[in-house]
VEXFIDO-814802 format. One record per residue (C-alpha): x, y, z; residue number from 1; chain. Coordinates in steps of 0.1 Angstrom, whole numbers, plus 2048, in hexadecimal, padded with zeros to 3 digits. Layout:
BEGIN
  xx  yy  zz num chaine
   X   Y   Z NUM      A
...
% end
This chain:
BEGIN
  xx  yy  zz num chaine
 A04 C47 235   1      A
 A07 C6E 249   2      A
 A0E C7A 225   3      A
 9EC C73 21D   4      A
 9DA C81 238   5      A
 9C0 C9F 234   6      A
 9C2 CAA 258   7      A
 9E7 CB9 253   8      A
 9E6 CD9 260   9      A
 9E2 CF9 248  10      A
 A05 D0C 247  11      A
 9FB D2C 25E  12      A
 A10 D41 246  13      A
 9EF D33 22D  14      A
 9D6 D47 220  15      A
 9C5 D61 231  16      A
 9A6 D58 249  17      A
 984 D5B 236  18      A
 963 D6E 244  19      A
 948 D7B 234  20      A
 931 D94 231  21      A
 90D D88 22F  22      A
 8F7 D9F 221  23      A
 90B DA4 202  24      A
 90E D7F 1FD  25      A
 8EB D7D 201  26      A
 8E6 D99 1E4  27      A
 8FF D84 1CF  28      A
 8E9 D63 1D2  29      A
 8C6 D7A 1CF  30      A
 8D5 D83 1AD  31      A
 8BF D96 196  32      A
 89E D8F 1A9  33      A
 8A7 D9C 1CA  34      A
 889 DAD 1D2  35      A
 870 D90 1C6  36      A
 884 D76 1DC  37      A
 884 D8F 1FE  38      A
 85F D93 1F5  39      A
 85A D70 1F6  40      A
 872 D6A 217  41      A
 85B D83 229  42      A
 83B D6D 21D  43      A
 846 D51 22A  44      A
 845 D51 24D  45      A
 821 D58 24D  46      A
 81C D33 242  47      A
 838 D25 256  48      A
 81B D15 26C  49      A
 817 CFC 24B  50      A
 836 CE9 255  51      A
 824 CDF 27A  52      A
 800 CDD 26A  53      A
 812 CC2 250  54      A
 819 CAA 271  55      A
 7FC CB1 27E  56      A
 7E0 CB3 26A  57      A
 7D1 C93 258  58      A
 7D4 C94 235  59      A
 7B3 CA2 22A  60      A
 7B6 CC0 241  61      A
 7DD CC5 23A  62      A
 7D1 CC6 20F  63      A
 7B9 CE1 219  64      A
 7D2 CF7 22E  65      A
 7E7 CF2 210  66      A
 7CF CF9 1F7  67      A
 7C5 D19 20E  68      A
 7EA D26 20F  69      A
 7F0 D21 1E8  70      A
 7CF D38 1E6  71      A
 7DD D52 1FE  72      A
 800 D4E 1EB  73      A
 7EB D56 1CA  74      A
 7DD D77 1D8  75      A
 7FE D82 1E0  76      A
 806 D7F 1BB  77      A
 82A D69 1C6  78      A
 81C D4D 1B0  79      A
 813 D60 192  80      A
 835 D74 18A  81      A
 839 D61 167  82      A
 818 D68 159  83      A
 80E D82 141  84      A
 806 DA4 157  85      A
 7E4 DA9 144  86      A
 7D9 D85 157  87      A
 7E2 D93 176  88      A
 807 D85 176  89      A
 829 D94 178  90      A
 834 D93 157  91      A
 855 D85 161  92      A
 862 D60 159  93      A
 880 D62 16E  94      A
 871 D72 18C  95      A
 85A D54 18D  96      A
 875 D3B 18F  97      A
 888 D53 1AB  98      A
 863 D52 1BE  99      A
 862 D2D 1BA 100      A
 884 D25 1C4 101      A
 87C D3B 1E4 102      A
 857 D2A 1EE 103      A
 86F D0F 1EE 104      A
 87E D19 20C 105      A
 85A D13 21C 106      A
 844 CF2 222 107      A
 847 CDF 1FF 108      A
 822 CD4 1FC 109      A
 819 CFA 1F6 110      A
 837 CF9 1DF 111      A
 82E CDF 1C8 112      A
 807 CE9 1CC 113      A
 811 D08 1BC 114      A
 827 CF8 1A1 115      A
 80A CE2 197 116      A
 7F5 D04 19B 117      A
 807 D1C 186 118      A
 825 D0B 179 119      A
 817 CEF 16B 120      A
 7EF CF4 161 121      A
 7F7 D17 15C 122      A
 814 D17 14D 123      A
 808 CFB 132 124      A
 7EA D11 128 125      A
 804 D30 129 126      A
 81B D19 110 127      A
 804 D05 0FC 128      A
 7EB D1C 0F8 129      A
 7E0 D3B 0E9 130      A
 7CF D5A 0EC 131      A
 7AA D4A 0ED 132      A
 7BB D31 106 133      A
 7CC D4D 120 134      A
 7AD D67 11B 135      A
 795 D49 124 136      A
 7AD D3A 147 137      A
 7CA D4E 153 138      A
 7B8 D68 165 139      A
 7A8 D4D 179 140      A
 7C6 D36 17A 141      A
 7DC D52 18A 142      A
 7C3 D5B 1A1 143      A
 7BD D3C 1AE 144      A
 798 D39 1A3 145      A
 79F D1F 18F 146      A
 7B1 CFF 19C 147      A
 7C0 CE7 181 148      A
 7D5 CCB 179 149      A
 7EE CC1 162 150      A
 7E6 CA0 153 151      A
 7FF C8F 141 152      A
 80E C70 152 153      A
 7FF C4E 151 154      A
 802 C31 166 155      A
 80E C23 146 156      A
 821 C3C 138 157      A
 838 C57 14A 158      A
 85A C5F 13C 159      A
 84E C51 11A 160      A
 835 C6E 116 161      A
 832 C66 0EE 162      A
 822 C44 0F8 163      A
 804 C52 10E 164      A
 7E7 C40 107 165      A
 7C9 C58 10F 166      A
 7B8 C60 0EF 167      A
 7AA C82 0E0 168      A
 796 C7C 0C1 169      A
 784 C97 0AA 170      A
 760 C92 0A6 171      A
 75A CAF 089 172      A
 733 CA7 08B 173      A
 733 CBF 0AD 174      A
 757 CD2 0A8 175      A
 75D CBB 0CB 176      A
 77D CA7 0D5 177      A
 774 C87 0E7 178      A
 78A C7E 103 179      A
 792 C5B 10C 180      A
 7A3 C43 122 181      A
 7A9 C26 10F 182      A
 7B4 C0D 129 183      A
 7BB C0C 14E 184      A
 7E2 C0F 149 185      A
 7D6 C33 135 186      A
 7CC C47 154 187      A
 7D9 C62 15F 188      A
 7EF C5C 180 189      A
 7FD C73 198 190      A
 7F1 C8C 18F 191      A
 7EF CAB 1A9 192      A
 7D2 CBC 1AD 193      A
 7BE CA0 19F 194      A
 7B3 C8B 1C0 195      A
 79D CAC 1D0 196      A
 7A6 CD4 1C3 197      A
 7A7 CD3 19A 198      A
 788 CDE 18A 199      A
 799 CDA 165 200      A
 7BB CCA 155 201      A
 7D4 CCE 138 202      A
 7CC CAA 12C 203      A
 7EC C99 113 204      A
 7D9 C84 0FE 205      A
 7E1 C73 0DE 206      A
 7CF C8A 0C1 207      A
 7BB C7A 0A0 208      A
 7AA C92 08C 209      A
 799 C7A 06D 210      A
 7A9 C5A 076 211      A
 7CD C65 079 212      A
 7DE C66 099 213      A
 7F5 C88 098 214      A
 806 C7C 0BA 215      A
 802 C8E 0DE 216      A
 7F3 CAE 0E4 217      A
 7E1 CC2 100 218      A
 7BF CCD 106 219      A
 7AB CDE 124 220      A
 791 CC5 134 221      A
 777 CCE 152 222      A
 77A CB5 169 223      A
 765 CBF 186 224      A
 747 CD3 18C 225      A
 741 CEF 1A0 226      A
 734 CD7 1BD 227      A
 75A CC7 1B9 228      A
 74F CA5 1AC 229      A
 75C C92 18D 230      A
 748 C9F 16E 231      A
 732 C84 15A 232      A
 74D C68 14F 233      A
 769 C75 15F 234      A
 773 C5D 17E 235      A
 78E C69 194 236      A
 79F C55 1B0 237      A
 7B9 C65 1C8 238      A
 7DD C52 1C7 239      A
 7DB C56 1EF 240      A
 7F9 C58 208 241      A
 81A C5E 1F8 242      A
 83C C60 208 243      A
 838 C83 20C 244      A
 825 CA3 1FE 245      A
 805 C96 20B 246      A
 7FC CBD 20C 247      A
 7F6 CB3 1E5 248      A
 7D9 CA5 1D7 249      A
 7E7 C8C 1C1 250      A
 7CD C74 1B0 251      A
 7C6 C60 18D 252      A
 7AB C68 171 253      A
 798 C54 15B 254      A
 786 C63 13C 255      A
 76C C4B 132 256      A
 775 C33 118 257      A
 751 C34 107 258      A
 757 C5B 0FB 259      A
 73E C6C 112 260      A
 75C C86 11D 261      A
 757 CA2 100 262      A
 76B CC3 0FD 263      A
 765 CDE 0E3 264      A
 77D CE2 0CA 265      A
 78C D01 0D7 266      A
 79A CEE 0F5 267      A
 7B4 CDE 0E3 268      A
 7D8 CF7 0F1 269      A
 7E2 D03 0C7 270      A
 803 D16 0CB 271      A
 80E CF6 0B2 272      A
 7F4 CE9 0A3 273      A
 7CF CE9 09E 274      A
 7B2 CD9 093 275      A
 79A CED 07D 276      A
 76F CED 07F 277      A
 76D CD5 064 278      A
 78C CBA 070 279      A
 7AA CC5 061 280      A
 7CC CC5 075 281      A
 7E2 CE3 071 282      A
 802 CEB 07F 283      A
 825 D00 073 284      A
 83A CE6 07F 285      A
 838 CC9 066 286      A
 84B CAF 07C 287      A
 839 C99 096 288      A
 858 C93 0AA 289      A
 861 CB5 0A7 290      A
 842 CC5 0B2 291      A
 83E CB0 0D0 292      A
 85F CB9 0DB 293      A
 85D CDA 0D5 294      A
 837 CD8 0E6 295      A
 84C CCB 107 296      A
 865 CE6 101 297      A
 84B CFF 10C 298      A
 846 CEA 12A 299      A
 869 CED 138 300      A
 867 D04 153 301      A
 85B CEB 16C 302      A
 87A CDC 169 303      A
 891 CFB 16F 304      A
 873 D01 18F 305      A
 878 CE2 19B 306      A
 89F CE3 19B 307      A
 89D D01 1AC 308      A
 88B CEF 1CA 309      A
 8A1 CD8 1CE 310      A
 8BF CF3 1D3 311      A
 8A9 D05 1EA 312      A
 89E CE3 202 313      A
 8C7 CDF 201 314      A
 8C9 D00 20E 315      A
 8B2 CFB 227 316      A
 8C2 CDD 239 317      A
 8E6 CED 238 318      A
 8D7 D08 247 319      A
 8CC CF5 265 320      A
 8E7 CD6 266 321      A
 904 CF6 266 322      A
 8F1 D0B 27F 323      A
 8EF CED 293 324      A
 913 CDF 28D 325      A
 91F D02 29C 326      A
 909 CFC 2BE 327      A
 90C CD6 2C5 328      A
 929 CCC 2D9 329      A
 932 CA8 2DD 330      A
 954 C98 2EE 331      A
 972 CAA 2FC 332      A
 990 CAE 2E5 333      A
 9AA CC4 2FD 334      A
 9A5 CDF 2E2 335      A
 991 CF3 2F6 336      A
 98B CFA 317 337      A
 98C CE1 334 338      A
 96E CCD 336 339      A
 95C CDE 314 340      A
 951 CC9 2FB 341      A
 956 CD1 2D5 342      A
 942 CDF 2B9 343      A
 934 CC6 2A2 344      A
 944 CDB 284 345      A
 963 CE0 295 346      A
 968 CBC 28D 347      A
 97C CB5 26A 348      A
 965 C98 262 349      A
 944 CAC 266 350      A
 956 CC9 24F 351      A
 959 CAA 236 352      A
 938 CA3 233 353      A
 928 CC6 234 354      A
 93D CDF 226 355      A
 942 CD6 204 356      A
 91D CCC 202 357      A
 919 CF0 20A 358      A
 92D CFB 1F0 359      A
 91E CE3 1D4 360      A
 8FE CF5 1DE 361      A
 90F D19 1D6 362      A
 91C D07 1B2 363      A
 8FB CF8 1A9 364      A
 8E7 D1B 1B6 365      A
 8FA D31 19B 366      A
 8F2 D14 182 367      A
 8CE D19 18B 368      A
 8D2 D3D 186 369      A
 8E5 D3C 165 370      A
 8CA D21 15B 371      A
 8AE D37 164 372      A
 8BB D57 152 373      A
 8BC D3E 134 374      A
 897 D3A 139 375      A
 890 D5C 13B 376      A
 8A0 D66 11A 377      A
 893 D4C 106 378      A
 86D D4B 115 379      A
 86E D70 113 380      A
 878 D71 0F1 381      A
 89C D85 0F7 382      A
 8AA D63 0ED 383      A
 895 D52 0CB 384      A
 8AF D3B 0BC 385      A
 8A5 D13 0BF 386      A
 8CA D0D 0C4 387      A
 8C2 D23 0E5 388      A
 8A3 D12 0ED 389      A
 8B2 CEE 0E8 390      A
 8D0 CF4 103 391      A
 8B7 D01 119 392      A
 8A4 CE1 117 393      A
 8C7 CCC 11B 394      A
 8D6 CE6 138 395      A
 8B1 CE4 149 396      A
 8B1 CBC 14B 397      A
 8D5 CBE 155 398      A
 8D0 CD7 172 399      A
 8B0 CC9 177 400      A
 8BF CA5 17F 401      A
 8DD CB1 195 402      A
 8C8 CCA 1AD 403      A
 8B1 CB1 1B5 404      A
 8CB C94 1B9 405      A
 8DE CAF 1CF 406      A
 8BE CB7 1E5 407      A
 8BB C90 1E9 408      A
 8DD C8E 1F5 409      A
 8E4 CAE 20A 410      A
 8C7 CA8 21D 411      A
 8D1 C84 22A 412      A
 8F2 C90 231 413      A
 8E5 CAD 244 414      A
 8CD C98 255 415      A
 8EA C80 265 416      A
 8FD C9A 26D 417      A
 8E4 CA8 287 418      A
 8E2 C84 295 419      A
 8C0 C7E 2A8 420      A
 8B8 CA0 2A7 421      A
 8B4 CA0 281 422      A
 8A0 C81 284 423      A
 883 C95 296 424      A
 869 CA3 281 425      A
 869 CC4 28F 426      A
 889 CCA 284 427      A
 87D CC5 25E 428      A
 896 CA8 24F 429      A
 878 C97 24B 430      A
 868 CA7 23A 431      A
 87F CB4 223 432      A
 889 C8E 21E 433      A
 866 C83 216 434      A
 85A CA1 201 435      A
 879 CA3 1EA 436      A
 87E C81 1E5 437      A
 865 C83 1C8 438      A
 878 CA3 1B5 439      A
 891 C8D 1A7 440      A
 875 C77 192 441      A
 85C C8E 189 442      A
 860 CA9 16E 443      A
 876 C8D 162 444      A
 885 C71 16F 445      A
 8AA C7A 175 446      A
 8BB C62 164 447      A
 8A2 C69 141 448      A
 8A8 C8C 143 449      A
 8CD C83 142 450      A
 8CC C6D 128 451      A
 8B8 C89 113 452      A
 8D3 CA1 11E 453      A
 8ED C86 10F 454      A
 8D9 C82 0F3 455      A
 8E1 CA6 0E9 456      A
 909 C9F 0EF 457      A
 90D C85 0D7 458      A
 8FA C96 0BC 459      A
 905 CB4 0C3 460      A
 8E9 CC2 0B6 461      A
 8EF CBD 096 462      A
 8D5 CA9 08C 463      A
 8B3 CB4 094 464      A
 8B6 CA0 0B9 465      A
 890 CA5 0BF 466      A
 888 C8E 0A3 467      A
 8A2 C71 0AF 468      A
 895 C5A 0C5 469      A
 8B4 C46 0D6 470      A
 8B8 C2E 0BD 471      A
 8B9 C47 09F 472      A
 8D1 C59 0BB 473      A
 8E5 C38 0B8 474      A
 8E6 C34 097 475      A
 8EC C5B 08F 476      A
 907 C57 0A6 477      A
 91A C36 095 478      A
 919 C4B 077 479      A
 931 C67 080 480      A
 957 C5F 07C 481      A
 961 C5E 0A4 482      A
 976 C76 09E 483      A
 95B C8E 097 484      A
 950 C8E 0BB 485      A
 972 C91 0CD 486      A
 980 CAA 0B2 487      A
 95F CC2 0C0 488      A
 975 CC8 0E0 489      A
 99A CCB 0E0 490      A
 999 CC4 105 491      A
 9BB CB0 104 492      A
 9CD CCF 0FA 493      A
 9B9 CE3 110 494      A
 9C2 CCC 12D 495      A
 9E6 CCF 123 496      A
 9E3 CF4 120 497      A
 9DC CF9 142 498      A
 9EE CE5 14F 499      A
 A10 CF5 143 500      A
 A03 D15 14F 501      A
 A02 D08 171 502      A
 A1F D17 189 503      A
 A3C D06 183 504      A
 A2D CF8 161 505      A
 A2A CD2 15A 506      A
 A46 CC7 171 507      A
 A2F CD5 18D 508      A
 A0F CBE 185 509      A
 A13 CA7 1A1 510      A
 A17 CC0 1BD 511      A
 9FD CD8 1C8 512      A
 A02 CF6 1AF 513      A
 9E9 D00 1A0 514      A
 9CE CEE 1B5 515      A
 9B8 D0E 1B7 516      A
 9BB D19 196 517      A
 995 D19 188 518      A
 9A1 D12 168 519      A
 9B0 CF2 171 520      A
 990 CED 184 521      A
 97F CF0 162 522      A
 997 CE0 14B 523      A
 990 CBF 161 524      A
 96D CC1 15E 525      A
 96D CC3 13F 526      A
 983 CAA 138 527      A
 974 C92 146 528      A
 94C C9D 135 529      A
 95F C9B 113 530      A
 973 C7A 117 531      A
 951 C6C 121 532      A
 941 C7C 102 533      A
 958 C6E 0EB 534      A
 955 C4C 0FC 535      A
 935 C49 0F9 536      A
 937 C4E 0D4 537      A
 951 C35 0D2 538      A
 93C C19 0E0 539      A
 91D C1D 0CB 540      A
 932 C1D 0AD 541      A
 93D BFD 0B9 542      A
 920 BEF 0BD 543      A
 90F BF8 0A0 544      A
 92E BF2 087 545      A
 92B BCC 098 546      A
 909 BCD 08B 547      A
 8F8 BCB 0B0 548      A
 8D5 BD4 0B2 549      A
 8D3 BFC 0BA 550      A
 8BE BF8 0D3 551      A
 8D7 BDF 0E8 552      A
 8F6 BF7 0E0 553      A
 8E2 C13 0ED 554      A
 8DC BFE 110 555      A
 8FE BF3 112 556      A
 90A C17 113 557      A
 8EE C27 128 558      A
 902 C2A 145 559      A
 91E C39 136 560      A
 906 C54 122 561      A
 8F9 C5E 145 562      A
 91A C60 153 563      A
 925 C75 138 564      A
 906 C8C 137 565      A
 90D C8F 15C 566      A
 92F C9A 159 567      A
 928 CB6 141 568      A
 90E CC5 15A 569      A
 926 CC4 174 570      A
 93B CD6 15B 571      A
 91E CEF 159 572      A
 91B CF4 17C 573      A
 93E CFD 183 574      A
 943 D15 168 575      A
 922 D28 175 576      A
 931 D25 198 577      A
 955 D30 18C 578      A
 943 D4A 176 579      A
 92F D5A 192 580      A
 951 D5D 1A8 581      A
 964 D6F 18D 582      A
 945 D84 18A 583      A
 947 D8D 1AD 584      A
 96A D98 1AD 585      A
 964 DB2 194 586      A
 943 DBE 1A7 587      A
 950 DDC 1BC 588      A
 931 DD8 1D4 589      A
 942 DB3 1E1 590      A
 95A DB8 1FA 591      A
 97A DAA 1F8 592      A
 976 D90 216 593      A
 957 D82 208 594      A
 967 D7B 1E6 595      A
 983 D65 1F3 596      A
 968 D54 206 597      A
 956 D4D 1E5 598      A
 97A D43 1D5 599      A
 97A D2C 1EE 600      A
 956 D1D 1ED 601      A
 95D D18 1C9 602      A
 980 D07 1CA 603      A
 970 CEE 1E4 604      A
 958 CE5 1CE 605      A
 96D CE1 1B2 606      A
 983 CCC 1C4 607      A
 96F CB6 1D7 608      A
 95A CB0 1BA 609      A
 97D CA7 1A4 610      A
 986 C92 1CA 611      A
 965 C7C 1C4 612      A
 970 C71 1A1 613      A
 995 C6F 1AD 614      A
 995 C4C 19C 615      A
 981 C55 17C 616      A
 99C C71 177 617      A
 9BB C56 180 618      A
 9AE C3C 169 619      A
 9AF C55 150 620      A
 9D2 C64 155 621      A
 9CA C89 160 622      A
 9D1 C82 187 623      A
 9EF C74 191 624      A
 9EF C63 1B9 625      A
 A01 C81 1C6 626      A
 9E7 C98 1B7 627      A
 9CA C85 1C3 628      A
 9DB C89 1EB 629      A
 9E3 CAB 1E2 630      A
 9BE CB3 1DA 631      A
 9B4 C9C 1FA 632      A
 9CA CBA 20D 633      A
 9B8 CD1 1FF 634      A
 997 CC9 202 635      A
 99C CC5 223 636      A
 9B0 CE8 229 637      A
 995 CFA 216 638      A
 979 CEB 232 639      A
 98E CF3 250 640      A
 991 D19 23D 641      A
 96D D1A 239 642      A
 960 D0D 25A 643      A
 962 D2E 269 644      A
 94A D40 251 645      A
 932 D21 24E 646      A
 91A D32 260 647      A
 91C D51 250 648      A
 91A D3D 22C 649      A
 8F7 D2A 236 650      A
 8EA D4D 243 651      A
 8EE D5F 224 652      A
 8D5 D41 215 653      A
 8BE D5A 229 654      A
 8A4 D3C 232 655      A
 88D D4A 248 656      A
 88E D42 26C 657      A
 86F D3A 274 658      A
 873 D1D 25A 659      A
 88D D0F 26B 660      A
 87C D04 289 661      A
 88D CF6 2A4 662      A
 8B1 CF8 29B 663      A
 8AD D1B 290 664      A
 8A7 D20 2B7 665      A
 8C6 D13 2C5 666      A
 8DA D2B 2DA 667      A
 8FB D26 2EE 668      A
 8E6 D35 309 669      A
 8C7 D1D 304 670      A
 8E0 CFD 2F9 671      A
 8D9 CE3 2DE 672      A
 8C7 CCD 2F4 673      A
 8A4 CD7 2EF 674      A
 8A9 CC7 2CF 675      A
 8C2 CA9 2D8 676      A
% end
């Protein structure tokens, strides 16, 4: 089957060969925040030691190194960028994220301690609470003075935050609330911080002001002295050795269920609501469901941080399986010279497996940085809409998801691809295995935060989603006409559209025209996100017209709502990707060279990603067999094009060197085997 094969060699009369020049790619992925992100580069080698002490260290000493570098991190005001300048912050929501995303780049124990730090515990009393609330903690929460936690999941209760059981009840005798762990089930679990560092929490508790339960809210709890040990009916117990981030105190509290844990009324965080001196609950927002989601809402920037960490762990193990793929030899081939062994990423299969992993990481870092302006706008008030707030929720869960699953997956790849090499610790694939294996569950489990995100694309939003739990989504759902939610999209005529304007027009569609053409790229995509949509909504209006139970339709379609809230963030992705190319071809400070090298990072990752679903896209009648070879081709032309500048596309990640370690220090002179 030759005609089929994806090792044909390139026509030399083909395109042009690629290079690139660094530093302005560099700029290009620094974006706005440039100067915050070198900032943070240049920090970070004075705490590469962390990655050693993490092998080397037992745990108790490795959580005080970390707890020491988060501390030194704080004085250098890298941590603090989003909060308000008058606490000592920056003033600046997107240069946090840009800061995160960059301490990324470092050991992942200080990463997360500083999420739990400042993003979480910080940001929830930035979020929830108000003026009383930031007067009485930022200062000390931004310097570090104060340590805290974010309390919200239970052993019982994670994703299902509504059903937490820990109790808050309003005692109007003393103006107090009365915190309470009802049952064992009710304690707070993995929670970071918790186990040795946090002096006080943002507890999630269920609120009853006068015998009415008013659902969950949060509320600032002491739970340590000054001498560090649990205050009077507190009991704390660390979760102990974890798969990885053992830099991070993790641990589980107990508020005693006899009421002896009492906060003054002012503790309760009352952006949304609040309880007044004599027991009477206030808040603007007169929907329960509505107010808790729009209480989370607040919360969502964890979920664009953690995203962001994920793209930047990817970035980190290209770097060093690519630098190391361009030094490792193994076998003759004849292609060289006699007796010299070849390159590892001289070899088509090892261009396979890395390249177009690099260039998903390019696609899903300009969704990250068209997410995080998002953010920006809409915590920063430029943006006030709730339409804008609610695809900012949706496009952070999305993004959120397909980082973190990317991370998980680059990382492995990377990690074979160095052979033994990558299986020694020194060369980090360990721990970037171990420490990022968690970011795809917490701040959401993946697959939730996807079906939230499909959630919003069978309502459409218009119904008030936040109040529709998923069997009011089902049943909201059965009553549209189908044809409601395919007529939102015209993507049949779209597809059509395009393709006639391909060269050649529709008698061309099963030969390679048009193959690079983003907005065939795009037209595919979305396609397939919109034939998914609008299959969805034909199965739960099948199931509920046969008068199944909602809650069995909804499970028999789960898969397929995941599948198509995936395919509309993939959608998402490559339209930021293809948007940030176009942008660089208008930008007269982008060299010519370095935009065809972009043109072709994107059109690999169109095509590869349109290669994985070959089948999907068959079954469906929008790839014919000759297509599917012709994109196999390509694919596989576009990697042999970009092998040369491979090393040139990991160094403008700009990861510094001294966080590289071992491979980083591989030279033709000093050869790879101080490593092998």
């Amino acid at each position: 089957m030759a005609d089929t094969d994806p090792t044909t060699a390139p026509d030399p009369t083909g395109p042009p060969a690629l290079s690139v020049d660094v530093p302005t790619l560099t700029a290009i992925l620094d974006g706005p925040h440039a100067e915050v992100r070198r900032m943070v580069r240049e920090l970070l080698p004075t705490y590469a030691g962390v990655l050693e002490d993490a092998e080397t260290m037992d745990r108790d000493a490795f959580r005080e190194r970390v707890k020491d570098v988060v501390l030194e991190i704080a004085d250098s005001g890298a941590a603090a960028m989003g909060f308000p300048q008058e606490y000592g912050g920056g003033g600046d929501i997107g240069a946090s994220i840009a800061a995160f995303e960059t301490l990324a780049l470092g050991d992942l124990s200080v990463l997360v301690k500083v999420g739990v730090q400042f993003g979480l515990f910080g940001g929830a009393i930035l979020q929830l609470g108000t003026q009383r609330h930031h007067d009485a903690y930022l200062s000390d929460i931004v310097s570090g003075r104060l340590l805290g936690c974010f309390a919200m999941t239970e052993t019982g209760h994670g994703s299902n935050v509504q059903a937490l059981g820990t109790t808050a009840t309003y005692d109007a005798a003393t103006a107090e609330f009365v915190i309470t762990t009802p049952t064992e089930a009710a304690g707070k679990d993995y929670i970071g911080n918790a186990a040795r560092h946090g002096r006080t929490a943002v507890v999630f508790a269920q609120l009853e002001v006068a015998g009415e339960q008013h659902g969950v809210h949060a509320l600032v709890v002491p739970i340590r002295g000054d001498d560090g040990q649990p205050l009077p009916g507190v009991r704390i117990e660390d979760d102990g050795p974890k798969m990885g981030l053992n830099g991070v105190d993790n641990g589980r509290i107990w508020f005693d269920p006899a009421g002896t844990v009492r906060v003054p009324r002012e503790n309760l965080l009352n952006r949304f609501a609040d309880v007044t001196e004599d027991g009477v609950y206030t808040s603007e927002i007169e929907s329960s469901g509505r107010r808790f989601f729009t209480m989370l809402g607040t919360l969502v920037q964890g979920r664009v941080s953690v995203g962001a960490a994920g793209v930047s762990a990817a970035k980190v193990a290209l770097t060093i399986a690519v630098r190391y793929g361009l030094q490792r030899r193994q076998f003759e081939t004849g292609t060289g010279e006699e007796g010299e062994e070849q390159l590892l990423l001289d070899y088509g299969l090892h261009q396979r497996r890395l390249l177009p992993r690099l260039a998903r990481t390019y696609a899903m870092h300009s969704a990250q940085q068209v997410l995080a302006a998002h953010l920006h706008d809409v915590f920063s008030g430029v943006t006030t809409d709730e339409e804008s707030r609610r695809l900012l929720e949706s496009r952070a869960a999305g993004t959120k998801a397909l980082s973190t699953w990317l991370a998980t997956d680059v990382i492995q790849e990377c990690r074979e691809a160095c052979g033994g090499a990558g299986y020694l610790s020194v060369n980090r694939f360990a721990a970037l295995k171990a420490d990022t294996d968690v970011f795809t569950t917490f701040e959401g489990d993946n697959h939730v935060l996807l079906q939230l995100v499909g959630k919003g694309l069978l309502t459409d939003y218009a119904s008030d989603f936040s109040d529709l739990d998923q069997l009011g989504m089902v049943r909201f759902v059965a009553g549209l006409a189908v044809e409601t939610v395919v007529e939102r999209t015209r993507v049949h005529k779209l597809f059509e559209q395009i393709r006639d304007a391909l060269p050649g027009g529709g008698d061309s569609w099963d030969t390679d025209s048009g193959l690079l053409d983003p907005s065939y790229h795009v037209a595919m995509y979305r396609f397939r996100e919109e034939h998914l949509i609008a299959g969805v909504a034909r199965r739960l209006k099948r199931g509920v017209d046969a008068d199944m139970n909602p809650g069995e339709v909804f499970s028999r379609v789960q898969d397929h709502v995941i599948a198509a809230a995936r395919a509309h963030v993939e959608r998402l992705v490559l339209e930021a990707f293809v948007d940030q190319v176009a942008a660089a071809q208008q930008d007269p400070a982008v060299d010519e060279d370095t935009r065809l090298a972009l043109n072709a990072l994107c059109d690999l990752h169109a095509l590869s990603g349109i290669e994985a679903d070959r089948a999907w896209f068959m079954e469906h009648g929008r790839l014919t067999t000759q297509r599917a070879k012709a994109i196999t081709r390509e694919v596989g032309d576009l990697c042999r094009r970009i092998r040369p500048i491979a090393g040139d596309l990991v160094d403008a990640f700009a990861v510094p060197t001294e966080l590289l370690r071992a491979p980083a220090l591989i030279t033709p002179e000093t050869g790879p085997e101080i490593v092998a």
